[in-house]
N, C-alpha and C positions, 0 to 999 in steps of 0.2 A: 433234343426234342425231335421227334420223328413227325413229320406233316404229310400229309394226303393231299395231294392240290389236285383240284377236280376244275376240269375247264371246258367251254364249249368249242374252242376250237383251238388248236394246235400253236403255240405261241409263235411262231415263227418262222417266215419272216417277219419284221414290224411292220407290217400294210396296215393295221387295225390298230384303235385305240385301246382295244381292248386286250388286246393280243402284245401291245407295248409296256400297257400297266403289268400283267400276268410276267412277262419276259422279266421285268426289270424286280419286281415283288421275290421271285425265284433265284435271281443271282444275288441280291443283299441278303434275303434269308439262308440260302445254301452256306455263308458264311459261317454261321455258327446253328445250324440246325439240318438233320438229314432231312432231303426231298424226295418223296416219290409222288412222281406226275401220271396224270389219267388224264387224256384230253379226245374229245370228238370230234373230227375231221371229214369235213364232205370233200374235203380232197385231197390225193392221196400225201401223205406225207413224205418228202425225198429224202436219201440217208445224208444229206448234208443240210438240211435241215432240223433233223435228230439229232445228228452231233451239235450242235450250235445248243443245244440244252444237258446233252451229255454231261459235263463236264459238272453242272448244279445237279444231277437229280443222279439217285443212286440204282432208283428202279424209272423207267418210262413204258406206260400202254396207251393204245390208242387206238378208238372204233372206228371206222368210216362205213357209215350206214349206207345201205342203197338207195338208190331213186327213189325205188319201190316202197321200202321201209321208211323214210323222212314223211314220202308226201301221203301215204296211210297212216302214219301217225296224226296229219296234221286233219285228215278226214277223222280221225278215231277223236280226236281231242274236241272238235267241234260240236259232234254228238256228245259229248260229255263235258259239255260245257267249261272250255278248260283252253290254257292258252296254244293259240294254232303255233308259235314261236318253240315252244316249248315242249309241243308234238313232233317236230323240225328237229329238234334235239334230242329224244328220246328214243330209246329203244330195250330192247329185249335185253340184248346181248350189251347194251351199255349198263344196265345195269346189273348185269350178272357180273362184270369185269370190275367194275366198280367193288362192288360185296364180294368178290375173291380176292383184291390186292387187300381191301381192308381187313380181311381176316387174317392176314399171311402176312398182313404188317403189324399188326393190334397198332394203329397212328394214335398218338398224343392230340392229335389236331387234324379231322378234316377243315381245308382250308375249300371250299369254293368259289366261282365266279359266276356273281349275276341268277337272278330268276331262272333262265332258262338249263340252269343244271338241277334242280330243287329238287323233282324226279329222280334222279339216280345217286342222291344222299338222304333223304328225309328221314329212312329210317335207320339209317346204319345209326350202333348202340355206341357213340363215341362223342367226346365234344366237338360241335360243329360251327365252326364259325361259315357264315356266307357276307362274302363281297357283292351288295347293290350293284357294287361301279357308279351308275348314276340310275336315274328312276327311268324305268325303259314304260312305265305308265305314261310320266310325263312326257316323255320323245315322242311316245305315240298319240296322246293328246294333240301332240303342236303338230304332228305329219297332220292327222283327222283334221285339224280346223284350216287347213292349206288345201286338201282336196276333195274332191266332189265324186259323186251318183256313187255308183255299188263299190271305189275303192275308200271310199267316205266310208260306208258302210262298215266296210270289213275291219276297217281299223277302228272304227266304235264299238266293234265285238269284242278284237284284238285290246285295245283298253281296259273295257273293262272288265275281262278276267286276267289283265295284267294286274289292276288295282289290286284283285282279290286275292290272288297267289303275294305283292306285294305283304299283305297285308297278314295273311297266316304265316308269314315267314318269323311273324313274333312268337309266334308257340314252337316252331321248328327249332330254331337256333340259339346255339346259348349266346352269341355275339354277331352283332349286326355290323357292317362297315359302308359305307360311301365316302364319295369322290371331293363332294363340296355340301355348304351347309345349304345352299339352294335346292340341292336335290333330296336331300334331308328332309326336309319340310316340304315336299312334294308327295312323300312315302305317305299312304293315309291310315296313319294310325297314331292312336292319342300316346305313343310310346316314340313316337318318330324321334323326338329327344335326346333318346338315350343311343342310337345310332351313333358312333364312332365313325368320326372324321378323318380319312385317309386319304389322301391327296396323291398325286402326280409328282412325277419329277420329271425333270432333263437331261439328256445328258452332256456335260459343258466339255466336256475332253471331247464329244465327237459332233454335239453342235456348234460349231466355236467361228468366232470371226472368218470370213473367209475374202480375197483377194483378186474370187473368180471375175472376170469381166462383164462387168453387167450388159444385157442385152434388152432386157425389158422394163419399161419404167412400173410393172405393177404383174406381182404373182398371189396366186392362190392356189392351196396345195388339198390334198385330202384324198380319200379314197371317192374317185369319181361316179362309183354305184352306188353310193350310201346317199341316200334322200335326200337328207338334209344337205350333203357338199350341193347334189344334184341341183338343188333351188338354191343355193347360195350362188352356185357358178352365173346359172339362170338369171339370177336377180342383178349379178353386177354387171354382167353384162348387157341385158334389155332395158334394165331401170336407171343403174347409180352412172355406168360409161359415157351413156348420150349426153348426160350433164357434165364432166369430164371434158369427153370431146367436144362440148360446144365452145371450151376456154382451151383448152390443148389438144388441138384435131390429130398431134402426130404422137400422144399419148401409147400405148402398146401393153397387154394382157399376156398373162402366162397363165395358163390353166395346169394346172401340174398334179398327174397322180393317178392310180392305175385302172382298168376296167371303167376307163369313159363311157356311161351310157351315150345311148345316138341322141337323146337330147344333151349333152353337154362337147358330143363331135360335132355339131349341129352349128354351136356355138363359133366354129374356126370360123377366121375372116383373115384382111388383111393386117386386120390389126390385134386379133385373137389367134395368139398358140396350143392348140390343145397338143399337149406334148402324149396322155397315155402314159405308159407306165417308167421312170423312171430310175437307172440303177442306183444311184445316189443320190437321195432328195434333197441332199445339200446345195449340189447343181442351182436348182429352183428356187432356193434362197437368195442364193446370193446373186443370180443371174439377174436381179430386180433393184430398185430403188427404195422398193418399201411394199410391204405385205398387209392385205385386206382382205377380212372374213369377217364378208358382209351376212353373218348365220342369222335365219329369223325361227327356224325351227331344233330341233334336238335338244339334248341335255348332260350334263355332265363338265367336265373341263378339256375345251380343245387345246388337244398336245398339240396341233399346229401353232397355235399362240406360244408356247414355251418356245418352241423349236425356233420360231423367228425372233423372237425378243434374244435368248439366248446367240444365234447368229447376228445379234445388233443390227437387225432389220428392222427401220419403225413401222410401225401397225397403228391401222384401222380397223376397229369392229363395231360390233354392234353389245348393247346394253346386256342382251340376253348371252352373247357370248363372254361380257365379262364379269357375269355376275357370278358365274365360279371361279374367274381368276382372282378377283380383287385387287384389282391393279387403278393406278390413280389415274381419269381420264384428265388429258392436257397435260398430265405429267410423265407418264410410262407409256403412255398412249393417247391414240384419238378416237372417241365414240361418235357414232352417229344411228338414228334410228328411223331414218328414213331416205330414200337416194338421194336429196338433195345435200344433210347433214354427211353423207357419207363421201358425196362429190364432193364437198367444201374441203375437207378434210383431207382429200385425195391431193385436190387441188393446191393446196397451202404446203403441205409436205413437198411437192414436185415443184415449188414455186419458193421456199425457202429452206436451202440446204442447209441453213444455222439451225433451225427449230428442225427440218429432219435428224439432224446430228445430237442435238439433246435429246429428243425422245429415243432415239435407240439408243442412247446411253445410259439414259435413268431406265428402259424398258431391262437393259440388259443387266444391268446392278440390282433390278427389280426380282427376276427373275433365279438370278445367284443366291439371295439373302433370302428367297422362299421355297425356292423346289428343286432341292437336291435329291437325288434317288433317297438317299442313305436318312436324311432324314424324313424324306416321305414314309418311308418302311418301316422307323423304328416305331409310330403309334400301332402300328398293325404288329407287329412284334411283343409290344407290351402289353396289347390285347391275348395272345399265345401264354403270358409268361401269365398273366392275372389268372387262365382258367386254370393253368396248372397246380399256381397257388392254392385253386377252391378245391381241389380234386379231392 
């Protein structure tokens, strides 16, 4: 089968969730189907970055728009009532690139990622499946009800012409995919149903126990520009810490993860490390006693959850972030949904190594028996093989 994977940004490095699912979706499918990849890049791509996908895909193109070109788009798309994100990601010449590799491949399968590519597939005359990811409506709902005056605003515009493209994506595609059933049912459409369930995976060969010497009793990883790490960092540090520190004052924070905004450098103290970008995020696991994503905003499944369960680091979250995992709270883990439930938990972990020691064990048995790459892939796989069968 020949597949067209169309992407908003360059899969790699893995800094990005999205950009981790896309990587790992393209090395299980390369297996037994040809890949040609098309991806958008606002920065520039290096030839060792290129090769890190070489070796899966048989053709690779890739835009990198200008300044000029993103932020006129994102002017053009507002006058035209249309998502400003998705202005960001379009252009002229991406989809000129786009409808020239598709003619020159005739694909079995556009495969794409996320709303924000929908412009530069919609019409091409091919089966088209598009990956949700997760509902980037509902991420932008939960950003909007965290902030205020005109950036309130703009993400209630943002919204809701998120919803609306959400929601025409049902006449566009012959198969729809997301991440979790939470986000499923966030998508606003009476068909949200029939959305096919694709999940996440880990990887255990290179997430795997590690021996490094711990240095901090408590980390949290993520890409530190993205909003939601941005107020998670915020939040355990201002809110859930002080309650922490007022039972263990010589407790210690690892902030881990690249392009720290100045409010989450802000954050350093003596008892707060904001490390920035890290070459090995394995480091940052294991350098810890146990891993907290305190997340009260965004959507979808945090791979940092896999990544630390699978490293047998016990974890604390919160309800929202594991209502995509499905993992058993007090058995794979510990919930909390306010800083004091979050401090307890903190608390109790760094206070009993017996019950630290089963929740990373059951967390990490947890995570083995549910999100392997290979079997993340093969429903998204079987969705490919079903539209062949209708052709």
């Amino acid at each position: 089968m020949k597949i067209l994977v169309v992407l908003p940004r360059f899969p790699y490095p893995l800094d990005k969730g999205d950009k981790l699912r896309a990587y790992h979706q393209i090395v299980e499918l390369a297996k037994h189907h040809e890949i040609h990849l098309f991806a958008v890049s606002h920065t520039k791509v290096t030839p060792e970055q290129r090769a890190a996908l070489e070796p899966y895909c048989k053709t690779i193109a890739i835009v990198t728009p200008s300044h000029f070109t993103a932020y006129f788009n994102i002017l053009r798309n507002y006058f035209r009532s249309k998502s400003l994100q998705m202005g960001y990601w379009d252009s002229a010449r991406a989809r000129r690139t786009v409808r020239k590799m598709a003619n020159a491949i005739s694909p079995d399968i556009v495969y794409n990622q996320m709303v924000r590519t929908v412009p530069l597939v919609a019409r091409l005359p091919f089966k088209k499946v598009m990956d949700f990811q997760d509902s980037l409506s509902l991420n932008t709902e939960r950003r909007m009800e965290q902030s205020k005056g005109l950036w309130r605003s703009i993400l209630h515009y943002e919204f809701k012409m998120l919803r609306s493209t959400e929601y025409n994506a049902f006449r566009i595609f012959d198969a729809l995919t997301i991440i979790s059933e939470v986000d499923s049912e966030a998508i606003p459409h009476k068909k949200n149903g029939e959305i096919q369930i694709v999940p996440n995976g880990v990887d255990f060969d290179y997430f795997a126990p590690s021996a490094i010497k711990q240095s901090h009793n408590i980390v949290f990883t993520g890409n530190m520009a993205y909003a939601p790490n941005v107020d998670a960092a915020r939040y355990l540090v201002h809110e859930v810490m002080p309650l922490v520190w007022a039972q263990r004052p010589e407790a210690t924070v690892l902030l881990a993860g690249a392009d720290p905004k100045p409010a989450v450098r802000a954050l350093a103290s003596k008892r707060v490390t904001v490390s920035g970008h890290m070459d090995d995020i394995r480091h940052a696991y294991a350098a810890a006693d146990l891993f907290v994503a305190p997340m009260r905003i965004g959507s979808g499944l945090q791979n940092k959850l896999l990544e630390a369960m699978s490293m047998q680091r016990p974890c604390v979250t919160t309800s929202l972030a594991n209502a995509a995992l499905g993992a058993t709270p007090g058995t794979h883990l510990l919930v909390g949904d306010t800083p004091q439930a979050l401090a307890d938990g903190i608390v109790k972990l760094l206070a009993d190594s017996e019950l630290a020691a089963q929740i990373a064990t059951a967390g990490n048995a947890f995570v083995h028996q549910h999100y392997s790459w290979p079997a993340a892939v093969k429903p998204l796989e079987d969705i490919f093989n079903g539209l062949m069968e209708s052709k």
